[in-house]
C-alpha positions in Angstrom: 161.3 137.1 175.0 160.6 139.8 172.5 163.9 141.0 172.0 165.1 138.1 171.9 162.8 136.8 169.0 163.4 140.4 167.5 167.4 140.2 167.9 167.2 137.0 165.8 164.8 138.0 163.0 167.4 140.7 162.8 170.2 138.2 162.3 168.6 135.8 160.2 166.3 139.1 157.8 170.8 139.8 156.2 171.1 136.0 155.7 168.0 135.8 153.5 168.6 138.5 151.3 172.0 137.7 150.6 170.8 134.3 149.4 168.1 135.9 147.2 170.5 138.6 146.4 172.8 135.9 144.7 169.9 134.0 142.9 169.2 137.0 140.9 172.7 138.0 140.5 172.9 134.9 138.7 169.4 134.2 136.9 167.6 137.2 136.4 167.5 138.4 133.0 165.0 141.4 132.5 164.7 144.8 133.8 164.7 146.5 137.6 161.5 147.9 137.0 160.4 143.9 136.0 162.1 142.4 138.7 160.3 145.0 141.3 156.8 144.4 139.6 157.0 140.5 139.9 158.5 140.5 143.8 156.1 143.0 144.9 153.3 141.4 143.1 154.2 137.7 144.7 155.2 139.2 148.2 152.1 141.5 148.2 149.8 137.6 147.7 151.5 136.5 150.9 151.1 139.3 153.3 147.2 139.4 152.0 146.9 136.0 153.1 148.8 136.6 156.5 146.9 139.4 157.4 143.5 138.0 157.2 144.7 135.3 159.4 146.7 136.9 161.9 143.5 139.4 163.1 140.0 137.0 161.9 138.3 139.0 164.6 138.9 142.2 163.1 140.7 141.9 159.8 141.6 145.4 158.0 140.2 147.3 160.8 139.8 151.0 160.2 141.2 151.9 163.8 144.2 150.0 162.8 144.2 151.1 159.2 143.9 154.6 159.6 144.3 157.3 157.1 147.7 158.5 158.2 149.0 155.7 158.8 148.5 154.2 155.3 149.2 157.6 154.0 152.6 157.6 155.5 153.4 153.7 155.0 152.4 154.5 150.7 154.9 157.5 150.6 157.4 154.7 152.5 156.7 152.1 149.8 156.8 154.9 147.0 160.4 156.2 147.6 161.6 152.6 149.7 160.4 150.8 146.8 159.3 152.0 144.0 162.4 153.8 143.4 164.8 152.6 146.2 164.4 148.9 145.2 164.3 149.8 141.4 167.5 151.6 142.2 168.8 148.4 144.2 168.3 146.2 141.4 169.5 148.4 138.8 173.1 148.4 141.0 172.8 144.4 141.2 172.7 144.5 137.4 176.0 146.5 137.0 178.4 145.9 140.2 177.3 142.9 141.4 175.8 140.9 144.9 178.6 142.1 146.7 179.6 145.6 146.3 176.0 146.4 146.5 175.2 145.1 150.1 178.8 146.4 151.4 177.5 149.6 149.9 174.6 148.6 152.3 176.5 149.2 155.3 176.0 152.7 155.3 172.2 152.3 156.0 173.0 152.7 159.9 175.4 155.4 159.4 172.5 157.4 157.4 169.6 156.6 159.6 171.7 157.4 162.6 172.0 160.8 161.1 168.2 161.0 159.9 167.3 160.1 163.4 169.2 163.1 165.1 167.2 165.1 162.2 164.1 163.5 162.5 164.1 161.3 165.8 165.2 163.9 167.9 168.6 161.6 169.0 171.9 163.2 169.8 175.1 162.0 168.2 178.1 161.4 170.6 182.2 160.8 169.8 181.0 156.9 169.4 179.2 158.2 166.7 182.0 160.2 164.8 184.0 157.7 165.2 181.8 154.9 164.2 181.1 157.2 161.4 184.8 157.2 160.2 185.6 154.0 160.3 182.1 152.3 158.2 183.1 155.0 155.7 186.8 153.4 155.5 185.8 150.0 155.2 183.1 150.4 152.3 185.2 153.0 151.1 188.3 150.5 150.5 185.9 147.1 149.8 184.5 149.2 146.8 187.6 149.9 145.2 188.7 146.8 145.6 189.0 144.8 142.2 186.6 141.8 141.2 188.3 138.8 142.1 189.3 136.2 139.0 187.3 133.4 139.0 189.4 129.9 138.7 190.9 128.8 135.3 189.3 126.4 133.9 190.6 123.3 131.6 189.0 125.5 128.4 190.6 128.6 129.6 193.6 126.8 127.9 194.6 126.6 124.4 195.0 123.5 122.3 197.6 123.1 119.8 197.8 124.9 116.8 195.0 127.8 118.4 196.0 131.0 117.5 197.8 133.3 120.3 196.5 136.7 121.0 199.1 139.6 121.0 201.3 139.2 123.5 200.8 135.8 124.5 204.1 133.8 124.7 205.1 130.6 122.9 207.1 128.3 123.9 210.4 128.8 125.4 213.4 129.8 122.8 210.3 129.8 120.6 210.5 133.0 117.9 207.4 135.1 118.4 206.4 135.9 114.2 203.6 137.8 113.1 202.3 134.8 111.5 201.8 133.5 115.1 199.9 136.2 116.3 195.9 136.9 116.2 196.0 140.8 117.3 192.5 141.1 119.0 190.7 144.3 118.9 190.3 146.3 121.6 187.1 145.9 123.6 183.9 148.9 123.2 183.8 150.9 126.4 181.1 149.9 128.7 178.0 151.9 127.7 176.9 154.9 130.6 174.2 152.6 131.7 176.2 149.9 132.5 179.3 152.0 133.9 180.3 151.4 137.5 180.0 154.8 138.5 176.4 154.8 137.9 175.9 151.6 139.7 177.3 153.4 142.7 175.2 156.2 142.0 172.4 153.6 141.6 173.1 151.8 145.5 173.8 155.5 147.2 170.2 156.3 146.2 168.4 153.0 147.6 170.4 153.9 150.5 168.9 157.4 151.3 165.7 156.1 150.1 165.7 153.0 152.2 166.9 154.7 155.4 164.2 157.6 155.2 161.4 154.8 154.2 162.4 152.9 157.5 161.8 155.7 159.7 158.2 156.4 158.5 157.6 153.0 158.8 158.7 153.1 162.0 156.7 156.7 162.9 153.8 155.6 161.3 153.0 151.1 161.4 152.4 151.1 164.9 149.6 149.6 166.0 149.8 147.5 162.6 151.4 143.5 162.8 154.2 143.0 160.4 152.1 141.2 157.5 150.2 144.3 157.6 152.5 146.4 157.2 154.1 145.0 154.5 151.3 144.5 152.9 150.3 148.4 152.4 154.0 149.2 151.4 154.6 146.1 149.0 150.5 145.9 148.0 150.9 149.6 146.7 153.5 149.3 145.2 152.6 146.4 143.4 149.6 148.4 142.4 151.4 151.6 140.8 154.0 149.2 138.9 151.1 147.2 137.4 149.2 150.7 136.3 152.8 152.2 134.4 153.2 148.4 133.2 149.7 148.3 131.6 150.1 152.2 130.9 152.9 151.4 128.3 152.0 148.6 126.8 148.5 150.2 125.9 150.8 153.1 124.1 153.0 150.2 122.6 150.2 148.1 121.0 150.1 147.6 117.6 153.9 148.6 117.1 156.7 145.7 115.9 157.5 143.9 119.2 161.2 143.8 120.2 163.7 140.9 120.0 163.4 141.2 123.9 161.3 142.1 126.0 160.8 145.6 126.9 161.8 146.9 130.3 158.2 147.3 131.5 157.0 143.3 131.5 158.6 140.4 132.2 161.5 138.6 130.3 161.3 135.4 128.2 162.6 133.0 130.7 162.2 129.1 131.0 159.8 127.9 133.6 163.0 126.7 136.0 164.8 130.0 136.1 161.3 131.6 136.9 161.2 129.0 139.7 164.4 129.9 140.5 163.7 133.7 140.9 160.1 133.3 142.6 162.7 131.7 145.3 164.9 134.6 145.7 161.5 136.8 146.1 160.6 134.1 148.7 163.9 135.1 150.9 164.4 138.7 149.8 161.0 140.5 149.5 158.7 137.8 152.3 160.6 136.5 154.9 163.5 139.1 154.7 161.0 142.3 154.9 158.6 140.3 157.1 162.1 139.6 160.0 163.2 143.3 159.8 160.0 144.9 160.1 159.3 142.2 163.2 162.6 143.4 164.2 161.8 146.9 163.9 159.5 147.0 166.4 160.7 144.7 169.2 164.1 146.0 169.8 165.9 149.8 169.2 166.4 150.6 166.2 169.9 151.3 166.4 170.4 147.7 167.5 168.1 146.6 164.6 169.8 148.4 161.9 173.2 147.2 163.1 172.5 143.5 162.9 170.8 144.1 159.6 174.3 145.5 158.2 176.0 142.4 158.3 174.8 141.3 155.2 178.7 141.3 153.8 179.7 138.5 156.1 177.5 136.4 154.7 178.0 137.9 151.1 181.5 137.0 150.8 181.4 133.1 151.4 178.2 133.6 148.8 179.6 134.7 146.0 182.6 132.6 146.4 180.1 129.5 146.8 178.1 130.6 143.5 179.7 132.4 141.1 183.4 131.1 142.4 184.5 134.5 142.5 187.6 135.1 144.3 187.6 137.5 147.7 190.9 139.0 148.4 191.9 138.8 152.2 192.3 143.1 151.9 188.2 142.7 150.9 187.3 140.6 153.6 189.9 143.0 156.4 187.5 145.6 155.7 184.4 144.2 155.4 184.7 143.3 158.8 186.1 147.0 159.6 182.7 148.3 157.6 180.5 145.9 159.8 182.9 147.0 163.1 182.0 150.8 162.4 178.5 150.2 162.3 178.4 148.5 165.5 180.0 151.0 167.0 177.6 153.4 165.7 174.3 152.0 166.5 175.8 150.1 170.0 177.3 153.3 171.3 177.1 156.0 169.0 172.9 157.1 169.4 171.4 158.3 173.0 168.4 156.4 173.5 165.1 159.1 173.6 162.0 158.9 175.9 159.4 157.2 173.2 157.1 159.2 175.0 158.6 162.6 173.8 159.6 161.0 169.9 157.8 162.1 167.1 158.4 158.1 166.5 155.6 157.4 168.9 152.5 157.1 166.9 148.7 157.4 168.5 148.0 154.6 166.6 150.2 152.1 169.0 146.8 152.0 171.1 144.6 150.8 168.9 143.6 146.9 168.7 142.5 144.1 170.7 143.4 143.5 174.6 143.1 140.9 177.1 142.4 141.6 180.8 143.9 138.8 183.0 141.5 140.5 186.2 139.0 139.2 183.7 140.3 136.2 181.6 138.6 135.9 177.8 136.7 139.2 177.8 137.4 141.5 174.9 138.6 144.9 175.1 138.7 146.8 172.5 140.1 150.5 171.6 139.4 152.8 168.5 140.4 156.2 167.2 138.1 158.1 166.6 139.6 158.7 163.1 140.4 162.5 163.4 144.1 162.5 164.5 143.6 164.2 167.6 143.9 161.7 170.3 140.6 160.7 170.8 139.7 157.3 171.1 136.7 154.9 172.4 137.2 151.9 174.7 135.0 149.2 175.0 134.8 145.7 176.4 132.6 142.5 178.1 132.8 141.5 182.0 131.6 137.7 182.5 131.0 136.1 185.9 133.4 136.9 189.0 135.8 134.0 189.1 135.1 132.5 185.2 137.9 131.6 183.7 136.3 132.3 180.6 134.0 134.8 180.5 130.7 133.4 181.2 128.2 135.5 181.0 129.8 138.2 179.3 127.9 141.7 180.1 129.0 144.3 177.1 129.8 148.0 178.4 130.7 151.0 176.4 132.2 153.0 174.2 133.6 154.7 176.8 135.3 158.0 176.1 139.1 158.4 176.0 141.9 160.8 175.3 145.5 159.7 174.1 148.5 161.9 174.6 152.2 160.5 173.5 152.5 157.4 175.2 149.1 157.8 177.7 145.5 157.4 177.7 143.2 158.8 179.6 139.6 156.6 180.2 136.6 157.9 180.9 135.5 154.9 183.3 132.7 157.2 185.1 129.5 155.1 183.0 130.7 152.2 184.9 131.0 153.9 188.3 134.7 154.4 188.2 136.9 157.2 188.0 136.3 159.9 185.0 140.1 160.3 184.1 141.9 156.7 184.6 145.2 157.3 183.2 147.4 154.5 181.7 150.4 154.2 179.7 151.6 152.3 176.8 154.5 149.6 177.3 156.6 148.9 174.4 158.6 146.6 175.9 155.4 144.1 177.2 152.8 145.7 174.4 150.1 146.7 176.1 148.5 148.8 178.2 149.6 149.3 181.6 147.6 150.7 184.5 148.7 152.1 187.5 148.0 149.2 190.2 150.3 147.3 187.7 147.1 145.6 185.4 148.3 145.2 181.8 146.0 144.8 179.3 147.9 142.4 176.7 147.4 143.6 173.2 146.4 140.6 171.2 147.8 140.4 167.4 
């Protein structure tokens, strides 16, 4: 059922941020940096609220929230989204919705790589050849020209309007100069705003992105997906809000621009703000929310794969919108983009033993369990809080038979020792064996003994 549920979040997390993708595409009127500041800010509000409610028993647990882990989830945020995102929305300014998530395509391809580098997987010919062929289709969707949009009755001229150069009259009509409005030619587009450097601008939230993902996916376990959203998307929040208030400290007392500088947020009307705190809604919530959820209940091959098929749902988008023509050559290969990736992720990756992946963090173990050999009784485990694998366990027995722990008798800490994907108990205070060995199942998350007991982690 997990995979299942994760194989959809996956599905639906590309479907949500195109939608939000195209909202500010079309409404959003002030800087990256201001658009980054207000969705983490919003976003971070949500996954506050979330986590609190998701673990009342223990809420911001420092066996959950331990110092590597949020070390490694705030570098995440810092290059994922402080400057991959600012990066992201930089490239939405200046090539548009759908060149920038075509572009996204390639985030499989580079986290395939990353993962051979970092992940310890081995690249096959799938791979190669899946490589190849992603690399076509963005290649040849990126070049492709903006479609027109559709005339429209005041894209024509009334009578007596003056003609640019070139424009014909009627037929057998003399052209004379008299006839003609010669237009000057238009300014280049500044650097800022060339498409080159939006390019530039999505190839870096790419690399970002990819290398965020897999320290998220080293370092959240253990953590539920509000959680861990809220340390990337909380900090991040935090070190916009500090360079925002840094700069407008320095800028106090000086003339105010005519708009508003890149650090704050624009003048907008209340209905466009509406408008955006929507797309924040799909993109930064419920989008990052259903891929980290994703994340962690399938591969991340398969993950990343059905996260790249943002295009598909792009191209009907923008058509929908901003009634921008697709040609059929851009739609060919966003399909062949898409195809590559699939073939990449599906086929192209050798599955590793978590066990033996740097991927596989100590932290998996800690949390909440429940026993079904004794139904409602806690259990409990917690590092120790030095990063070497030692942990305590601890728990209630009630009456033999109660179906809900009646009587519950408290035993414990009891010592234990964690080593990749086992843990080894110290069960000797409570005349068992001294070195009860378990191991942890991704799959059914939780602990499983060895007379085929699991201990159900509880989010």
């Amino acid at each position: 059922m997990s995979a299942l549920l994760g194989t959809l979040a996956a599905l639906l997390s590309p479907l949500l941020m195109s939608v939000g993708f195209v909202i500010w595409d079309k409404h959003w009127k002030g800087s990256a940096f201001a658009l980054n500041l207000l969705k983490c800010s919003l976003a971070s509000l949500g996954f506050l609220l979330l986590s609190l409610l998701t673990r009342l028993d223990a809420p911001f647990s420092a066996s959950v929230f331990t110092g590597e882990a949020v070390y490694y989830l705030a570098v995440s945020s810092a290059i994922g989204i402080l400057v991959g995102d600012i990066a992201w929305l930089e490239a939405l300014r200046v090539i548009g919705a759908r060149r920038v998530i075509v572009v996204d395509t390639l985030k499989p391809f580079l986290s395939a790589l990353l993962g051979y580098k970092v992940l310890g997987e081995e690249l096959n010919g799938w791979a190669y050849l899946g490589i190849a062929v992603t690399v076509l289709g963005v290649t040849v969707v990126s070049l492709e020209k903006e479609g027109a949009k559709a005339a429209a009755p005041s894209d024509v001229k009334d009578a007596g309007e003056p003609l640019s150069a070139g424009e014909p009259l009627s037929a057998g009509e003399p052209l004379s100069a008299a006839d003609v409005e010669v237009a000057a030619p238009p300014p280049p587009p500044s650097f800022r705003d060339s498409r080159e450097l939006g390019y530039f601008w999505a190839a870096v939230n790419v690399a970002f992105d990819c290398y965020a993902s897999v320290l998220t996916k080293q370092h959240g376990k253990g953590m539920t997906t509000w959680e861990i959203a809220l340390v990337r998307f909380g900090f991040a929040a935090a070190a916009m809000l500090l360079i925002s208030a840094g700069m407008a400290l320095r800028d106090r007392g000086r003339r105010p621009p005519a708009d508003a500088p890149w650090y704050s947020l624009p003048k907008m009307s209340l209905p466009v703000y509406l408008r955006i705190c929507l797309g924040v809604l799909f993109v930064t919530f419920f989008c990052s929310a259903l891929r980290n959820y994703a994340l962690f209940q399938i591969s991340l091959a398969t993950a990343l794969t059905l996260g790249g098929i943002g295009p598909i749902y792009a191209l009907p988008l923008v058509y929908l919108v901003k009634n921008e023509r697709v040609t059929p050559r851009a739609v060919i290969f966003t399909f062949v983009s898409v195809a590559g990736v699939a073939v990449l992720c599906l086929f192209g990756v050798v599955p590793v033993d978590p066990s033996s992946s740097p991927a596989f963090s100590e932290s998996v173990f800690a949390g909440s369990y429940s026993d079904p050999n004794h139904p409602g009784c806690a259990r409990l485990v917690v590092l120790d809080g030095e990063g070497a694998g030692g942990a305590m366990v601890s728990g209630e027995d009630g009456d033999e038979g109660s179906e809900d722990c009646a009587n519950p008798v408290p035993w414990g800490p009891l010592d234990a020792v964690i080593d990749g994907d086992s843990i080894e108990i110290d069960f000797s205070p409570k005349g068992g064996p001294s070195d009860l060995t378990a191991s942890y199942d991704l799959d059914r998350d939780g602990i499983l003994f060895s007379d085929g007991n699991l201990w159900a982690k509880i989010e």
